[in-house]
N, C-alpha and C positions, 0 to 999 in steps of 0.2 A: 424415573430416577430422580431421587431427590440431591439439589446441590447446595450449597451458601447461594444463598442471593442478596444483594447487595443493596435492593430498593425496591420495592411496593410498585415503584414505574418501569414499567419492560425496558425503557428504551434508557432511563438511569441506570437500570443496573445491567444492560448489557455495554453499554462506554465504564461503567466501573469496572469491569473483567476487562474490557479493553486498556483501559489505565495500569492495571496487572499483570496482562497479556507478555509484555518488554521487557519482567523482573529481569529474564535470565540474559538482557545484554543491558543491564542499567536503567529501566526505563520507569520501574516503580519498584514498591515494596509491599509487604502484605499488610504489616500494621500500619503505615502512614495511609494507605489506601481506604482501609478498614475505617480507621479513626473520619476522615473526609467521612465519607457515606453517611456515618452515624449523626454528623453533623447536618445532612442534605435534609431539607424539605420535601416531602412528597410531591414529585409533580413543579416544583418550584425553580426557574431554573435562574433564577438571579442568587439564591441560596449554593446553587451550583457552582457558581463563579464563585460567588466569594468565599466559601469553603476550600475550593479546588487551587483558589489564587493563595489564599494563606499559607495553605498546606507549598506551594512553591515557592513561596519565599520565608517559609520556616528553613525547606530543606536545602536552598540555595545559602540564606546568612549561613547555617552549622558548617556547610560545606568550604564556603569562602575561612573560615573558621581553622579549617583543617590543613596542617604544615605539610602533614604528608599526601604528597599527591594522586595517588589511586582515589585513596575517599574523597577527595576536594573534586575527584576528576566523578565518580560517580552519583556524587549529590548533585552537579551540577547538571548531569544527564537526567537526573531523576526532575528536579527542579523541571527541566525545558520541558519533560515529557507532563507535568502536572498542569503547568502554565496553557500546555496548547491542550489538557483535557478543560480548564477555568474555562474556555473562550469557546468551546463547541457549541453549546445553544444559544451562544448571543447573537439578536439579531446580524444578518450581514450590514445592517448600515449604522452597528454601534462604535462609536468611537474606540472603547476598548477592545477592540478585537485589533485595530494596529499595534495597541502598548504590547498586548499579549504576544500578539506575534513577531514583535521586535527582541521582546524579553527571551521566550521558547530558541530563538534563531544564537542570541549572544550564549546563553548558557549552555546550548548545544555545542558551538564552538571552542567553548574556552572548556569543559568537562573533558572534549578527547583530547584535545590540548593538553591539559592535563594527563592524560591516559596515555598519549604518546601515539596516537592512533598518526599515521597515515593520512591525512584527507585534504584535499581541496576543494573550495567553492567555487565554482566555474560559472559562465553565463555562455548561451547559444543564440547564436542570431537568429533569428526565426519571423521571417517576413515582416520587419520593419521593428520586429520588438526584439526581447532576449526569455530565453527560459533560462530555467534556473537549474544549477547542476549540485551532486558533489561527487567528489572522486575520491573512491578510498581505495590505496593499495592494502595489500594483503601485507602483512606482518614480513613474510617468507621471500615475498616476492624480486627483492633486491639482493637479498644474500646467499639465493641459487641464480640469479640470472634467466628467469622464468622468463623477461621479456622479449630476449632474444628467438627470433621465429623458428631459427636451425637448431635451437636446443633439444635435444632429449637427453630424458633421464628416466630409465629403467624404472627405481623407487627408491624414494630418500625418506631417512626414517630419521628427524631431526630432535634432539638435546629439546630439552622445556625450556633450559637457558637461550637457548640460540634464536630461538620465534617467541617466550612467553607463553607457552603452554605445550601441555603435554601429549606424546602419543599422536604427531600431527603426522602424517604421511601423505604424500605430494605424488603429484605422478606428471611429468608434462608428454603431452599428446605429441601428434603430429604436426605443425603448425603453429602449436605454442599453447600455451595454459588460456580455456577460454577468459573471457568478460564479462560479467555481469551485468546486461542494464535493465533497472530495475523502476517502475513507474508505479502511481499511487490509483487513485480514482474518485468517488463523488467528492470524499470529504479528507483523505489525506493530508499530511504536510508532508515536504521533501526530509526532514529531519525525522517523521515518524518511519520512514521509509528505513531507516539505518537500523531502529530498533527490532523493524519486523521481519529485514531478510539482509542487509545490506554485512551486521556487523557480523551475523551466519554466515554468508558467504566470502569475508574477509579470514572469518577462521579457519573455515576450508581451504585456506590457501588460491583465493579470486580474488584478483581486480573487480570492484565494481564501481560504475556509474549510476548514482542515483538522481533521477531527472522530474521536472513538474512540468507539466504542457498546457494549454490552455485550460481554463476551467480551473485550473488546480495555482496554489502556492500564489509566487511572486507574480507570475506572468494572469493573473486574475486578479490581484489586490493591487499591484503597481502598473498592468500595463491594461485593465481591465476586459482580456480576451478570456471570451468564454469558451467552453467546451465546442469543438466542431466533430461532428460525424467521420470526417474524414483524418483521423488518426495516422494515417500514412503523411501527413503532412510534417507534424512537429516530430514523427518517428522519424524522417529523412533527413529533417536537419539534425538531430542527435546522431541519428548514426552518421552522416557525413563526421559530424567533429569529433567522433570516438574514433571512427576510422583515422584520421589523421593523426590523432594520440597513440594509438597502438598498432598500427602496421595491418598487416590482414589475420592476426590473430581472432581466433574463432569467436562470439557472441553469444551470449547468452541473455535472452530480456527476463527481466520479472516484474508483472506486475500484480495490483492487489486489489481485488473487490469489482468494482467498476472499470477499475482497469485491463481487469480482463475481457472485458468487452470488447475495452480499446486494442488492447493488444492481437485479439484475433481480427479485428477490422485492419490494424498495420498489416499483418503479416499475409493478408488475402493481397494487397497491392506493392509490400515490400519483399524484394527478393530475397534480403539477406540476411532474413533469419533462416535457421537452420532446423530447428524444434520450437515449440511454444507449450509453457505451462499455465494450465487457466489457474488459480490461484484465489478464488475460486471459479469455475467456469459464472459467469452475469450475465443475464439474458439485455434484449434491449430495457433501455429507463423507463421508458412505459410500459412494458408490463410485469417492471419490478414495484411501479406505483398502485397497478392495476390489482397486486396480487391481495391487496391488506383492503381491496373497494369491495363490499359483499356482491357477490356475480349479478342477483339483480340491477344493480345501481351500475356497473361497468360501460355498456353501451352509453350511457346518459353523462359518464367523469370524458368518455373521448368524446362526446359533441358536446360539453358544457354548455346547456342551455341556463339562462337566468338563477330556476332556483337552484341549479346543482352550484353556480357560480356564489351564492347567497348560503347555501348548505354548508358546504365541506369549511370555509373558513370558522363557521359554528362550531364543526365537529372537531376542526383541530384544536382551537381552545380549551378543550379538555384530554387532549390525546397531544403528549410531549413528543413521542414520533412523526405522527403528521404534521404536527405546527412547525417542526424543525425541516422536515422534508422539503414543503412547499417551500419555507424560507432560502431552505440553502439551495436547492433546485431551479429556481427564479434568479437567485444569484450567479449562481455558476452557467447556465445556461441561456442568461441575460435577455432573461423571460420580464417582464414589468406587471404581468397580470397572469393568472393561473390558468385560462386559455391558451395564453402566446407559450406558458411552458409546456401544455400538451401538443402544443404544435410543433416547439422543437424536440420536445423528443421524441417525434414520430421518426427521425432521421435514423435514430438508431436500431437499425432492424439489421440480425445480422442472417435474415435469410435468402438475401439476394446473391451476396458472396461467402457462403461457409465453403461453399464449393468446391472456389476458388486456393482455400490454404493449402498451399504443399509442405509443412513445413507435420514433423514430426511433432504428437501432439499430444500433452496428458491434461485431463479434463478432471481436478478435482471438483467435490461436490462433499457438500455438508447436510448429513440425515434430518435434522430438524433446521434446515435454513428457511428463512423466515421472512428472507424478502423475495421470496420465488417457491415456484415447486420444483424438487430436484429433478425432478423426470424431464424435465427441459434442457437442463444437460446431458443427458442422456440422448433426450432427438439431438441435440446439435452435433452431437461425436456421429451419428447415425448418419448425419449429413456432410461427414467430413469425408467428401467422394475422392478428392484430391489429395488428398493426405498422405505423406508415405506409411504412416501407422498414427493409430487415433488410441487411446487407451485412457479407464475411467478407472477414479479411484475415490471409493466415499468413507468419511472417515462416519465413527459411528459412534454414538451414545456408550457405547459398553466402552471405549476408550475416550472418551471424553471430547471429542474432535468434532461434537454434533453439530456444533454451533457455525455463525455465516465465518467462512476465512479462519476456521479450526480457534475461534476464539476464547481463549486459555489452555489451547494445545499447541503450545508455540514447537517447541521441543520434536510432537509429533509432526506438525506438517512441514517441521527440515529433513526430519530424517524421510519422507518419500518424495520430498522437493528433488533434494540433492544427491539420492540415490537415484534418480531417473537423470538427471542432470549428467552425473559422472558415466552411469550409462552410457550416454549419448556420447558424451565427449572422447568415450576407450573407444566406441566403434569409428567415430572419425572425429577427426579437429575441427570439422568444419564449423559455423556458423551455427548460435546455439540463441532461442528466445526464452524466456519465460514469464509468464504474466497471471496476474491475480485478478 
């Protein structure tokens, strides 16, 4: 199937449909998109930034610009989401990636501010440091009294005036209307997070918590903790502080890409999820690195002897994928040499405890994903012994959903996110996860 494509470099023009990917909750546009790309150098990724930077402080001055507050509130959304696309290939140890990421954080802010949204920015204690949060109420959520645990409500069919949009219908459970918590993975921001499921399941009428854990966001650029294996850790201190925010109202996790990794390694040692959605299911980082090593050379990238240590840095200077991987991989994984990162991501194997998850489970998986082969989600549901139900779902080329994380079918993977999600929550209130 043939589509637009956006650049001559695979790995350019799948972050340009990702830049796209957020239209439908503010996060870009087609023509301002369009126009960037056309500007981008092949392969070039300093052309990248400063195309991608322009383009967010063109649509940031218009927006600052503008009296009326919706568009002042959606440029500014658009702005934040372009600023953190400017900064994705810069090295981790370029000074501009603080500005950027200072700039993307303000103009995230002040846009739903504008917008009226609900949200607070929270911080988690978390073994000596803080993670980073936001918290967004649902539009609905105060003017039925959803937070209350004894509420029920049959179905309420509310006014467009009364929530701001139309044709919303609510339903609260048993225990009360669940929660969303929702995490990122390799390369996320905590504010990208909002665009891809947080402001979806605000309009569904959910609370959600969107969080960054090691590796990720604040708690890696300001407190410099990198990714650990052990994902039940920075998942307990969230859920501790979510719990004390909401009562025993039921949970729901979501996370996205790499973080469904993490999310299934939480929920093998946390009890209290309820359900987990992979989002897309991610096998372990090694052999999401291993998948793009031609099968010859694989044995030779996990014992990195001398030339392969001399090799691959060759090969990534012509390949803007690889050169980005190893970069941000070392980073986040606070690897100093491309050895020490195949060593730490040996930790992530999730075949020790797939077991282990008792948590009701949907395993999406994308037909042409591209940093794995999908038939490994497939063994992983195979191996969900534990499970009270394991259930896979692939989205496919003939719907456009073929891509890693259904990217540029935002639209389609809400609607079998949150159809399984409501699912779960009619048959009981309890405790709800889901992760990408």
């Amino acid at each position: 199937m043939r589509r637009i494509r956006f650049s001559r470099t695979p790995a350019f023009d799948f972050e340009a449909l990702r830049g796209l990917w957020t239209a439908a909750y503010d996060g870009g546009d087609f023509g301002e998109v369009a126009v960037v790309m056309a500007r981008v150098r092949r392969g070039n990724a300093e052309s990248w930034f400063r195309e991608w930077s322009a383009a967010a402080d063109r649509t940031a001055a218009r927006g600052r610009a503008c009296r009326e507050p919706v568009s002042r509130g959606a440029a500014l959304l658009r702005a934040s989401n372009y600023v953190r696309q400017a900064e994705f290939f810069l090295d981790p140890s370029d000074a501009r990636r603080g500005t950027a990421f200072a700039a993307a954080r303000a103009w995230f802010d002040a846009g739903l501010a504008d917008l009226g949204a609900d949200i607070e920015r929270v911080t988690i204690p978390y073994e000596g440091a803080e993670l980073e949060g936001l918290f967004l109420r649902a539009p609905d959520a105060e003017l039925k009294g959803l937070r209350a645990a004894d509420v029920e409500v049959e179905r309420l069919s509310l006014r467009a005036a009364d929530v701001g949009m139309a044709g919303l219908e609510l339903r609260a459970e048993a225990g009360g209307r669940p929660v969303l918590v929702v995490q990122g993975g390799f390369d996320s921001t905590l504010e990208e997070l909002y665009f891809m499921l947080g402001g979806a399941a605000a309009r569904r009428g959910y609370d959600v918590l969107m969080f960054t854990g090691p590796g990720q966001g604040a708690a890696l650029r300001e407190h410099g903790l990198p990714f650990t294996a052990e994902w039940e850790r920075p998942t307990g201190a969230v859920l501790d502080w979510l719990t004390e925010r909401t009562g025993s109202r039921p949970l729901v996790g979501v996370g996205i890409s790499f973080g469904g990794h993490l999310l299934a390694r939480a929920a093998a040692f946390e009890p209290r999820y309820r359900g987990i959605v992979l989002y897309d299911y991610f096998p372990g980082m090694l052999t999401a690195f291993l998948h793009n090593v031609p099968k010859p050379l694989r044995g030779a990238f996990q014992r990195m002897p001398w030339w392969m240590r001399r090799a691959v840095p060759l090969y990534a200077r012509f390949d803007a994928q690889a050169r980005w991987g190893i970069a941000n991989g070392c980073w986040t994984f606070g690897a100093a040499t491309l050895p020490e990162l195949v060593r730490a991501m040996r930790a992530y194997d999730d075949g020790p405890w797939a077991a282990r998850i008792a948590a009701d489970t949907l395993v999406l998986l994308a037909e042409r994903e591209h940093f794995y082969d999908p038939a490994l989600g497939h063994d992983f549901a195979a191996r969900l012994t534990g499970a009270r139900s394991a259930s896979v779902h692939t989205f496919t080329e003939r719907d456009g959903g073929h891509l890693h994380c259904q990217n540029g079918a935002l639209a389609h993977a809400h609607e079998v996110i949150f159809d399984w999600v409501h699912a779960l929550a009619a048959a009981d209130g309890r405790t709800v996860a889901v992760g990408s």
